[in-house]
C-alpha positions in Angstrom: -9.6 10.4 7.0 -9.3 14.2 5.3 -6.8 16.3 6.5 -6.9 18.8 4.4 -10.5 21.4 4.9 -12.8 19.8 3.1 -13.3 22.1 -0.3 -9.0 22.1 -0.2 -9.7 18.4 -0.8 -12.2 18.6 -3.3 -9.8 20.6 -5.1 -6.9 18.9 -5.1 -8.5 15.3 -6.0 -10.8 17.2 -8.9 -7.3 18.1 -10.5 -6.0 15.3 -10.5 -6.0 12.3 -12.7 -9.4 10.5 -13.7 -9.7 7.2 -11.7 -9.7 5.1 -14.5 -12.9 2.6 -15.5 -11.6 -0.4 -14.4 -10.6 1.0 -10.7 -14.5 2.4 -10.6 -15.9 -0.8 -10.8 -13.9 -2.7 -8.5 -14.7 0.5 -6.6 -18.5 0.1 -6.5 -18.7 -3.8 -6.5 -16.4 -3.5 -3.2 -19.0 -1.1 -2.1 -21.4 -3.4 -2.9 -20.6 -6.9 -1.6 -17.5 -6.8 1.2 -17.5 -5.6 4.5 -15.3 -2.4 5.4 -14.9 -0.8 2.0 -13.1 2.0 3.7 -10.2 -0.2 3.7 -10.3 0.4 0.0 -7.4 3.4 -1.2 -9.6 5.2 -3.2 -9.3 7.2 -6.0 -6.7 9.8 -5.3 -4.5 7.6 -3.4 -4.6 5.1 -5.7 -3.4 7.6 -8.7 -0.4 9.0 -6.0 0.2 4.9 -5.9 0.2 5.0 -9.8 2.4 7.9 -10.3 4.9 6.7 -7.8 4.9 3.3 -9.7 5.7 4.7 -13.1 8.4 7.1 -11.7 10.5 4.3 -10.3 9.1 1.7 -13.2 10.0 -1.1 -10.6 10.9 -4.6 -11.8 9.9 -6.4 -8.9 6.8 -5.0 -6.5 5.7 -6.2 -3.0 2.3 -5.6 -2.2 1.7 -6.5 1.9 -2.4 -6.8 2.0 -4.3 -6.8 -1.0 -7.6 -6.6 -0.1 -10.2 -6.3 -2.9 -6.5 -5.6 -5.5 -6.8 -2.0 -6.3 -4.0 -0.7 -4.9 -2.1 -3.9 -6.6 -3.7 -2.7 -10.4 -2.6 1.3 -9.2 0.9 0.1 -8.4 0.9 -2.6 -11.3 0.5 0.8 -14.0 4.5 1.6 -13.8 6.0 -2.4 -13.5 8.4 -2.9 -16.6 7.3 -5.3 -19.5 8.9 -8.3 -17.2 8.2 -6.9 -14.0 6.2 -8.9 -11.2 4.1 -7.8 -8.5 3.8 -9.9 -5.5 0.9 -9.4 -3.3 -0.4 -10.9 0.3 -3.4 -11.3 2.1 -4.8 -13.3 5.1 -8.6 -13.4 3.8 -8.9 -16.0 1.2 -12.5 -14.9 0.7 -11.9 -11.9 -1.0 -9.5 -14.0 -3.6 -12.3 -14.7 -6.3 -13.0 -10.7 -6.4 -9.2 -10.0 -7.1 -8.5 -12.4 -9.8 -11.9 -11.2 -11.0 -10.3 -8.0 -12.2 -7.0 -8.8 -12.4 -7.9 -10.7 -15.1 -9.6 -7.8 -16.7 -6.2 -5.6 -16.3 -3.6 -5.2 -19.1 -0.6 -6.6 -16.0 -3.2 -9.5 -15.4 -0.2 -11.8 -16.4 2.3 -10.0 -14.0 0.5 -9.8 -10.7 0.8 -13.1 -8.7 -1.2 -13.4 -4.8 -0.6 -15.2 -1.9 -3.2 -16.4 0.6 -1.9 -16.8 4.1 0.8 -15.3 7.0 2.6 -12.2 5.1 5.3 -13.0 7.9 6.0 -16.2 6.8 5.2 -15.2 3.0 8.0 -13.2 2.9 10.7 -14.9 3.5 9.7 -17.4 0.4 9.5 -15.2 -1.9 13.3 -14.8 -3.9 13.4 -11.4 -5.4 14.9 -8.5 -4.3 12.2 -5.7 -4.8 12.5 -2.1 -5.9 8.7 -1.4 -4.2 6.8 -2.6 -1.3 3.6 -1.2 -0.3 3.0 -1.9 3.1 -1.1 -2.0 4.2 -1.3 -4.5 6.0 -2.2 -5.6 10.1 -0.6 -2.3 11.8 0.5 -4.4 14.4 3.1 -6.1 12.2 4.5 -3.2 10.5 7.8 -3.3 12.6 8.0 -6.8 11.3 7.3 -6.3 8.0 10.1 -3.9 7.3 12.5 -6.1 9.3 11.3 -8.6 6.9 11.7 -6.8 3.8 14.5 -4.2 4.5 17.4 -6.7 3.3 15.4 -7.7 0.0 15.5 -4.4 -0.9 17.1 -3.3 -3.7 19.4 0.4 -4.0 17.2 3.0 -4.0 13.9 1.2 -3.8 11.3 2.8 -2.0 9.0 1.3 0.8 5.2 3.1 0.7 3.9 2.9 4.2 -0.1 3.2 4.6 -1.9 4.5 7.2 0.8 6.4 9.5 -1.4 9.0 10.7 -4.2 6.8 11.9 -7.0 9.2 12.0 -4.8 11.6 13.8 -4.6 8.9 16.9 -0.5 9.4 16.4 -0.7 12.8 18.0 -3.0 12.4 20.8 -2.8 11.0 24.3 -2.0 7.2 23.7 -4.9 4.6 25.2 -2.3 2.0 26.9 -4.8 -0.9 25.7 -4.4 0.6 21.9 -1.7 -1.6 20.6 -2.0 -0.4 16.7 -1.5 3.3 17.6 1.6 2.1 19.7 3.1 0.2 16.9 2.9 3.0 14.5 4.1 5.4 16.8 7.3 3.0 17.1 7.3 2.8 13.2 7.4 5.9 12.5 9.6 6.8 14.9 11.6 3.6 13.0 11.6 5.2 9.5 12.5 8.6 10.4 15.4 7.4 12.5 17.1 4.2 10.6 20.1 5.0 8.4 19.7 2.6 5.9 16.7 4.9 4.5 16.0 8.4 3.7 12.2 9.1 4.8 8.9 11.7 4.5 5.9 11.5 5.8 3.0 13.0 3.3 -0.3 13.7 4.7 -2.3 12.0 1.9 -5.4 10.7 3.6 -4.6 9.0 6.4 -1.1 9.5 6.0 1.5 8.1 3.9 5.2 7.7 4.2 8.2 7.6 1.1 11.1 5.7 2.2 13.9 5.4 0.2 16.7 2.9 0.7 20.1 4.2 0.5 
């Protein structure tokens, strides 16, 4: 979803930073052989990811839905020379594709996945993390930052994917439309809980900087 007119777009991604080669072939093979690729964060988001990484250099990441792992190698750029990035997702199918270029990435010893329930993921993993990205089920958003919000450390910052949902956040809300209703709580959530200072950037299909206090 583009927010921006179209050749506004264009401008802004074609000065920006180069996608580098590794993230273009996971790119096209995702294109190529799993269903939904749109899920992927593409290019520009995926250097906004990167940048953010490398200005916090976290120590400890969270990753909530890794998909095909791009977004995990974007945010794995700015982790520390001990840091760790944890990553979750339900689909054990897509596994063999992640490790696939994980292993090809220079942080292919510092990402670690899970396979299963990010709810009842989170709550065994011991760190306290200065990064989460949350892109994940929309209808367990709330849940998720309930989940992580304590295992957070001072001035870590929570990435929240998504927020905008094709502009459904500002239009009449379908009753039977229980992602749109969840977001709407979120980020209604973010903007209004004290333990975090919060903005909403409309990068794609929207995505919100929260910074714990």
């Amino acid at each position: 979803m583009h927010f921006l007119p179209e050749k506004i777009d264009d401008y802004v991604v074609n000065h920006s930073q180069e996608e580098p080669l590794l993230l273009q072939q996971l790119t096209r093979e995702t294109w190529q052989k799993v269903l939904n690729p749109r899920m992927l964060s593409g290019a520009f988001q995926g250097r906004v990811l990167s940048i953010i990484s490398k200005l916090i250099q976290p120590t400890t990441i969270l990753e909530i839905g890794t998909y095909t792992g791009y977004s995990a190698l974007c945010l794995a750029e700015g982790l520390t020379s001990e840091g760790r990035l944890h990553t979750i997702d339900k689909n054990e199918e897509l596994s063999s594709l992640q490790e696939k270029y994980f292993q090809k990435s220079p942080t292919k010893n510092q990402i670690k996945s899970y396979v299963g329930n990010a709810v009842k993921i989170i709550p065994t993993i011991n760190e306290k993390f200065d990064l989460v990205f949350i892109d994940a089920d929309k209808s367990n958003y709330i849940n998720y930052f309930h989940l992580i919000i304590d295992k957070m450390n001072k001035g870590g910052v929570i990435l929240s994917d998504n927020v905008l949902w094709s502009g459904k956040v500002v239009e009449k809300l379908d009753p039977k439309d229980t992602d749109t209703k969840v977001l709407l709580a979120y980020n209604n959530l973010l903007n209004s809980d004290k333990r975090i200072e919060t903005v909403l950037l409309p990068i794609r299909d929207g995505l919100t900087i929260s910074r714990v206090k």
